[in-house]
C-alpha positions in Angstrom: 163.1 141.8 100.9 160.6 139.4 100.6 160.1 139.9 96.8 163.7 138.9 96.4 162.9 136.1 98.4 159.4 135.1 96.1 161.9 135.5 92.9 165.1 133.2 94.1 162.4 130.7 95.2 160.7 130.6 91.6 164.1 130.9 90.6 165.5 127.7 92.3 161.9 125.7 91.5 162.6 126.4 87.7 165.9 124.9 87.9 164.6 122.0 90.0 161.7 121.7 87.5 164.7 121.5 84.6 166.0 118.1 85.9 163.9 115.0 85.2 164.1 112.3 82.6 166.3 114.5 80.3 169.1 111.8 81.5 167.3 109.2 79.1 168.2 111.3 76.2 171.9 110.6 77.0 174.0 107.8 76.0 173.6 105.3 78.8 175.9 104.8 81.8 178.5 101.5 81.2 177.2 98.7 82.4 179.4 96.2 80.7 178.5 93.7 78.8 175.1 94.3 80.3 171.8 94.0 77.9 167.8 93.7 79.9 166.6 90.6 80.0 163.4 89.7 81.8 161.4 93.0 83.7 159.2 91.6 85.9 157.4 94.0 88.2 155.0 92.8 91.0 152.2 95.4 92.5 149.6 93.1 94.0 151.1 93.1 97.7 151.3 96.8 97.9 150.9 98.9 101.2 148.9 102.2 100.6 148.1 104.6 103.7 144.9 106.0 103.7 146.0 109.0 102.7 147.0 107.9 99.1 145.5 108.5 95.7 144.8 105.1 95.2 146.2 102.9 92.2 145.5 98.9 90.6 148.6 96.6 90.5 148.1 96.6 87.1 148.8 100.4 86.6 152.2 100.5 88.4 153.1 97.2 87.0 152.8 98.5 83.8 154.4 102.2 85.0 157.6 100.5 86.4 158.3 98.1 83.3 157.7 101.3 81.1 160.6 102.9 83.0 162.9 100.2 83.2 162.1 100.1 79.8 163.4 103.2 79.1 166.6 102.8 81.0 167.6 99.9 80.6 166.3 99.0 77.0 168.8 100.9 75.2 171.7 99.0 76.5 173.2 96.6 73.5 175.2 94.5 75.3 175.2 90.3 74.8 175.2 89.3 79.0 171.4 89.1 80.1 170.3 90.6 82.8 167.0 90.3 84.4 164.8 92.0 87.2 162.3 91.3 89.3 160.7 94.4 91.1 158.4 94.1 93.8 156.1 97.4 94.5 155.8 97.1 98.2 154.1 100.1 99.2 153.3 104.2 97.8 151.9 106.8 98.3 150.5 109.3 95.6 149.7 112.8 96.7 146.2 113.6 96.6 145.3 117.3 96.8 145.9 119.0 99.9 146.0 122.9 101.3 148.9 124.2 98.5 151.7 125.1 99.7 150.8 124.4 103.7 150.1 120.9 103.5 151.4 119.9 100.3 151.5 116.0 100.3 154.7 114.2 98.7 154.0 111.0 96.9 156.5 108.2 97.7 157.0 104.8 96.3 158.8 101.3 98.2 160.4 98.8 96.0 162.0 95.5 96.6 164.5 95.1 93.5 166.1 91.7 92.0 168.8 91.2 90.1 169.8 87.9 88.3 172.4 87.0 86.1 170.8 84.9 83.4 173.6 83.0 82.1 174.2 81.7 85.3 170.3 81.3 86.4 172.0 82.6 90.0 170.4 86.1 91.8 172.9 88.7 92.5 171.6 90.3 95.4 169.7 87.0 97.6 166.9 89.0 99.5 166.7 92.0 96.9 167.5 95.6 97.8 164.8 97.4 99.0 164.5 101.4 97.5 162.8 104.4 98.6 161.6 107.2 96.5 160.2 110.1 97.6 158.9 112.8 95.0 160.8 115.9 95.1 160.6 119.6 95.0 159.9 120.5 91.5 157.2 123.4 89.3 154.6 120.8 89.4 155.2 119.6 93.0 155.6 123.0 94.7 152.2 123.2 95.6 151.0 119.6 95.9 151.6 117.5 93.0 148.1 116.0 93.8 146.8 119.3 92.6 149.1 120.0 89.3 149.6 116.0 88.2 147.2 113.2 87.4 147.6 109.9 88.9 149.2 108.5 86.2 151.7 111.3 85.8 153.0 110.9 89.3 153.0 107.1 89.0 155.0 107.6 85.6 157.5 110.1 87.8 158.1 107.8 90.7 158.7 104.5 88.2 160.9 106.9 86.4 162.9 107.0 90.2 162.5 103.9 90.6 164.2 103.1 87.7 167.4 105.9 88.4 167.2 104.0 91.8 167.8 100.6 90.5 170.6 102.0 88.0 172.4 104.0 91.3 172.1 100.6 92.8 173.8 98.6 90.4 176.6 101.4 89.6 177.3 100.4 93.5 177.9 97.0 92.4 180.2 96.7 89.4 181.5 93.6 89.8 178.2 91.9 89.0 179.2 93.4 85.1 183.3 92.9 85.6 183.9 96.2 86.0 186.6 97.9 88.4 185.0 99.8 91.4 183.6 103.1 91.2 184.6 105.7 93.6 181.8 108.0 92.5 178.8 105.7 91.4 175.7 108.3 91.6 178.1 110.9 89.0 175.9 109.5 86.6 173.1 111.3 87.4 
């Protein structure tokens, strides 16, 4: 019994590890008119437990443009649209006791979204979003002891970046589109 066990749980951590940025290879979901503007990401003010791999504001400025890069740069649309994200706290998994105490990384943004024909901010205050790293091949047993530090940063800018998208497919009628009942089916 408990080798059937071992097996479905390889089995479901292979299918876990399946999912990932695959969805970039996709064509995009509509947006509208939509086309990325400005991507302005702000690291400087982070929060980081003790606890944390620790990282510059320079790296995850640089990991979170990269992945809204990636998602929002292949949009072709003529309406600009620009963001401001602010990196308010994270944590990145440092090695731990695999398996027992296998530490998650997690990453706090504060997202902005302005329209820039009309130089006005869709969302006054910004939305905040929390990431936290999921179960995957890599992460199983402490993705402090299978990733670098800059391949969980890239992983949890790449949520980030699904985050923000969710969060603006629960808003289409800042693009003049008709409501969505199911906004996170583009995943």
């Amino acid at each position: 019994m408990t080798i059937l066990r071992l097996m479905l749980s390889l089995a479901l951590v292979g299918l876990l590890a399946a999912c990932g940025a695959g969805d970039l290879k996709k064509p995009p979901v509509p947006l509208g008119d939509f086309v990325l503007g400005l991507n302005i990401a702000i690291a400087d003010t982070a929060q980081v437990p003790g606890i944390s791999r620790q990282a510059t504001a320079d790296e995850w400025e640089a990991a979170i443009k990269q992945a809204m890069d990636d998602r929002f740069g292949r949009y072709e649309g003529t309406r600009i649209y620009n963001f401001g994200i602010n990196v308010e706290g994270y944590v990145l998994a440092p090695p731990g006791v695999p398996v027992v105490a296998s530490p998650r990384s997690a990453l706090i943004v504060r997202v902005h979204v302005f329209e820039d024909a009309t130089q006005t901010q869709l969302n006054p205050g910004g939305e905040r979003l929390i990431m936290v790293e999921g179960v995957s091949a890599e992460s199983f047993i402490g993705s402090g002891w299978t990733q670098t530090k800059k391949q969980q940063m890239d992983k949890m800018a790449y949520q980030a970046a699904l985050a923000v998208q969710n969060y603006l497919l629960r808003n289409p009628e800042w693009f003049g589109l008709p409501p969505n009942p199911e906004p996170n089916a583009a995943n």
